[in-house]
N, C-alpha and C positions, 0 to 999 in steps of 0.2 A: 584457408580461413581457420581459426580457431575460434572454437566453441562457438558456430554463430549463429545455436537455435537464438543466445543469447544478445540480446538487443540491445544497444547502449556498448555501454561500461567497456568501451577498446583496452583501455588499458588495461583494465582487471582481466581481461580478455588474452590477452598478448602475453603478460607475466604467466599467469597460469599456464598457457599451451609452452612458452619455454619451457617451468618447472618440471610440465608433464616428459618434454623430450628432454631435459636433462635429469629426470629424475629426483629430483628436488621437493618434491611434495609434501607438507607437512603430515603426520599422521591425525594431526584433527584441525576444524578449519571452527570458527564462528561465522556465519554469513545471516547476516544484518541488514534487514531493509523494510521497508513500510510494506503495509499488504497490497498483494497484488507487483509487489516492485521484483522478480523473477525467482527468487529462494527457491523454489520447487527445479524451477528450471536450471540453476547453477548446479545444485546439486546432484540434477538427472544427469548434467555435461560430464561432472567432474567424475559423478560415477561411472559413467560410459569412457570418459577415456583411459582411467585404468583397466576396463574391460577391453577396449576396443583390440582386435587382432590386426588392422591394416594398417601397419604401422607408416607406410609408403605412402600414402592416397594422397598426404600435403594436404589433410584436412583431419583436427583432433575434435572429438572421436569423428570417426567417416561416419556412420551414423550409418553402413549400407551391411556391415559384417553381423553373422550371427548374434555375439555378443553383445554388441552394439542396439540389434532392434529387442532382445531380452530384455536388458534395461531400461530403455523406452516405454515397454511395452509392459514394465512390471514384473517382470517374469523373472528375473534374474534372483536363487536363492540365495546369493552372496551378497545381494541389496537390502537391509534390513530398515523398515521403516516403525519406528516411536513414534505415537501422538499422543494424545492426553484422551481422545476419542469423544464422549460427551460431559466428562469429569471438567473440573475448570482448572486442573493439576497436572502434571505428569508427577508421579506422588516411587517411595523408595520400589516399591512394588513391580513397577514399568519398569525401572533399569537394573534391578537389582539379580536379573538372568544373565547382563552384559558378564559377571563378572566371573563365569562358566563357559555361556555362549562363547568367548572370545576366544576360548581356547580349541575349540572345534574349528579346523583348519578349512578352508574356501570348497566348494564343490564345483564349481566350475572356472572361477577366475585367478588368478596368484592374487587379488585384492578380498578383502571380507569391506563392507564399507555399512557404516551404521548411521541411519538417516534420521535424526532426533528433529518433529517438526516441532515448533510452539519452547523450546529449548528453556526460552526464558519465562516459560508457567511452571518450573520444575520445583516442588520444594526443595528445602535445604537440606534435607534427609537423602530426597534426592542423588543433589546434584554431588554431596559430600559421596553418595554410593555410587556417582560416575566418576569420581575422582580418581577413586582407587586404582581404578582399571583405565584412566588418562595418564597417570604416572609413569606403566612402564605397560603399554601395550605389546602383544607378537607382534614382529613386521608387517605381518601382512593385514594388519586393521587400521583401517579413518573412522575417523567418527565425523560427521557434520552435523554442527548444531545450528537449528535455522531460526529465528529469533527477530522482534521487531526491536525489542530494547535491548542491549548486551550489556547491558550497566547491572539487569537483575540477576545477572549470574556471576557467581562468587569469582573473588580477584584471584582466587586457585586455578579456578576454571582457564579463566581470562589470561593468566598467564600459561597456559599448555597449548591454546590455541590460538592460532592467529587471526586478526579479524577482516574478512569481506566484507566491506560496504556496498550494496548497491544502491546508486543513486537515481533519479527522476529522469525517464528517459524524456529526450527532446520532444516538444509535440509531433513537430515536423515527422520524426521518424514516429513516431505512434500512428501517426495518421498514414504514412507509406508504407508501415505493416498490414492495421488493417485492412487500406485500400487494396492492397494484393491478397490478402490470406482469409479476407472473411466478406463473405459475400452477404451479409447481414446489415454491413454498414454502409457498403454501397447502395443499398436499397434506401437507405433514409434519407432525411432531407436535409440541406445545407446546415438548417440550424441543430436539427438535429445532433448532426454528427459534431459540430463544433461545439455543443453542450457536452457529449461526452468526451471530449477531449479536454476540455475544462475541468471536468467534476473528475474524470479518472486523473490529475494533479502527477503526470510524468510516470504513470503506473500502466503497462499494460495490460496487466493480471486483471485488474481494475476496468479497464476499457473493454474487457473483453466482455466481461460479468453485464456490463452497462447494455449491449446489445442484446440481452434479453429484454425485450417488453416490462415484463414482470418486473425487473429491478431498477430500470432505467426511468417509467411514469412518475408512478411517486415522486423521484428527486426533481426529473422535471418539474414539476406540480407546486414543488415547494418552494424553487426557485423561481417560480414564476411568480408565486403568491409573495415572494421576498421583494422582488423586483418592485410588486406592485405596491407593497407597502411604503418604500424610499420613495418611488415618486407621485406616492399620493402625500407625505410629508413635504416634497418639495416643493409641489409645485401648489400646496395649500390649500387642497381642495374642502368642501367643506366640510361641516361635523359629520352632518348624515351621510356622506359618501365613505366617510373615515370609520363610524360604526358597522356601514355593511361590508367594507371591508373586515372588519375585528371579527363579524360571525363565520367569516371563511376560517379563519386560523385555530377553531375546534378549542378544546375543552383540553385536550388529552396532555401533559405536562412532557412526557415521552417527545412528543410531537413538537411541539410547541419549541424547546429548547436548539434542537438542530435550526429549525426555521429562523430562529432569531441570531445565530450563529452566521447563516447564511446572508441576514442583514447586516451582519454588522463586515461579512466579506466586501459586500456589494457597497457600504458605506468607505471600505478600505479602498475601492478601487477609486471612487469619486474625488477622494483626500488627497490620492497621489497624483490624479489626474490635474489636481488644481494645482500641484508643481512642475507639469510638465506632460505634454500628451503626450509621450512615447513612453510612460510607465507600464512596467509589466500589472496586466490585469489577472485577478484572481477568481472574477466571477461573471466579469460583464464580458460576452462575446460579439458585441457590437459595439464597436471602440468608438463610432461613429456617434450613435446614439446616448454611450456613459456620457462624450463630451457634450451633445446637446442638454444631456440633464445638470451635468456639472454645472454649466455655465450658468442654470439658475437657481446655485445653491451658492453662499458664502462660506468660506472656510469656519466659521466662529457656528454656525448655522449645522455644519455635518458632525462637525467634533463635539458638538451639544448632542443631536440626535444620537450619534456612536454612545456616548457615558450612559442618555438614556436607557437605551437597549443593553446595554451592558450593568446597568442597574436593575432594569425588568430582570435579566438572566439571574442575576446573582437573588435576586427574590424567589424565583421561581426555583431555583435549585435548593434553599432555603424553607421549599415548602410552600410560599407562602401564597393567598386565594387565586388562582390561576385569572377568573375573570375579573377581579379586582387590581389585579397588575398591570393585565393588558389593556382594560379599558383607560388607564392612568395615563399609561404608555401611548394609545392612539389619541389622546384626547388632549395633551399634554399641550403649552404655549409654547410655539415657535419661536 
């Protein structure tokens, strides 16, 4: 097996464990993917197999050698990790010891490996002060820069390192990790657990997070309240049931913006549904039920309500009277 704390991504998988046995390894990598999509974990792999000792076992890194649970486990001095910490920057300051530090040879590994998270919050002061030291590194340093957008680091950057995408792991395999590895998700309920396999969107960083109580309510909460506003639209109910809806959906503009986002998900899935019931959905986990609500909505009917809410949104973002928007928005001619 190569690299397979990491989940998904075979191929990215496969290439890398060759490059490791052939030695092939770039000295700096970009690795690119939405939060939660494994960046921590690629990273812990790719530093463990430069550490790793068992070069035999026919598994990169074994994950069972000294070196191997060091890195894991954080411990490893020749692992060095960069954040921006609670600054909303990684500013010249944070990298501007690389370009000393690099020259202080490994203490325990033949690798020194330099773990840059948030890569792409780096000023330009920055990034221009990791260049220096991307140019002509000692052999024995990687730099990984871990990053959701690679676009905001400089085309200097971008051409010294090459870039790891990690994509949207399949739900299927989200759900047969957690079903083995977390006993948090077994414990919930059917819908439950198909809500976060939904809302974490091919992320298991994400899925993971979601099994806490604490973070997982809320979104349900909001989705729920999204749900029920589409089909209190659709199915026409009256005014007064449409205001005491509108007093659920709060004041708070913060708030307010996501939830409407989420309606216009759940309006997405209804649109595609009316070209075909095997559309992939993005919010509705009861395919069953999207298509009973579809079926009494007109195409002309949802792509009105969609501009709707997407007119609320763009007012709301604009500042503009919170209850004055929404009440326009729920009160609006079908």
């Amino acid at each position: 097996m190569a690299f397979d704390a990491l989940i998904g991504s075979e191929a990215l998988r496969e290439r890398l464990a060759t490059d490791v046995r052939e030695g092939k390894l770039s000295h700096a990598y970009i690795i690119e993917g939405a939060h939660g999509s494994g960046k921590r974990t690629l990273a812990r792999e790719l530093s463990a197999a430069l550490a790793c000792t068992d070069r035999d076992s026919g598994r990169i890194p074994c994950g069972r050698c000294l070196a191997c649970r060091k890195v894991a486990e954080g411990k490893c001095p020749d692992v060095i990790r960069i954040d921006r910490g609670s600054k909303s920057s990684i500013g010249v300051d944070d990298v501007r010891f690389l370009r000393t530090d690099v020259l202080i040879e490994p203490n325990d590994l033949d690798s020194k490996i330099y773990v840059i998270e948030g890569a792409d919050t780096m000023t330009v002061q920055a990034q221009n002060a990791l260049l220096l030291t991307l140019e002509e590194p000692p052999s024995y340093v990687m730099f990984l820069l871990l990053c959701e957008n690679a676009t905001a680091l400089l085309e200097t950057i971008r051409s010294r390192a090459p870039k790891l995408s990690l994509c949207p792991v399949p739900t299927d395999e989200i759900r047969a990790y957690l079903t083995k590895n977390e006993r948090a998700f077994a414990s919930l309920s059917e819908g439950e657990r198909e809500e976060i396999l939904m809302i974490a969107g091919g992320s298991i960083g994400r899925a993971k997070e979601l099994l806490d109580a604490k973070e997982r309510k809320p979104l349900l909460a909001r989705r729920a309240l999204a749900a029920a506003f589409v089909e209190q639209r659709i199915t026409k109910r009256d005014s007064a049931s449409a205001l005491e809806l509108l007093s659920s959906f709060g004041s708070k503009r913060e708030d307010i913006l996501p939830l409407l986002v989420d309606v216009q998900s759940a309006l997405r899935d209804l649109t595609l549904l009316k070209r075909t019931e095997s559309a992939p959905l993005c919010f509705y986990t009861d395919r069953e039920g999207a298509l009973s609500l579809c079926d009494r909505a007109s195409m002309q009917s949802l792509l009105h309500l969609f501009e709707a809410v997407e007119s609320t949104r763009k007012q709301l973002m604009r500042n503009a009277n919170v209850r004055l928007a929404l009440t326009t928005l729920f009160l609006m001619n079908r």
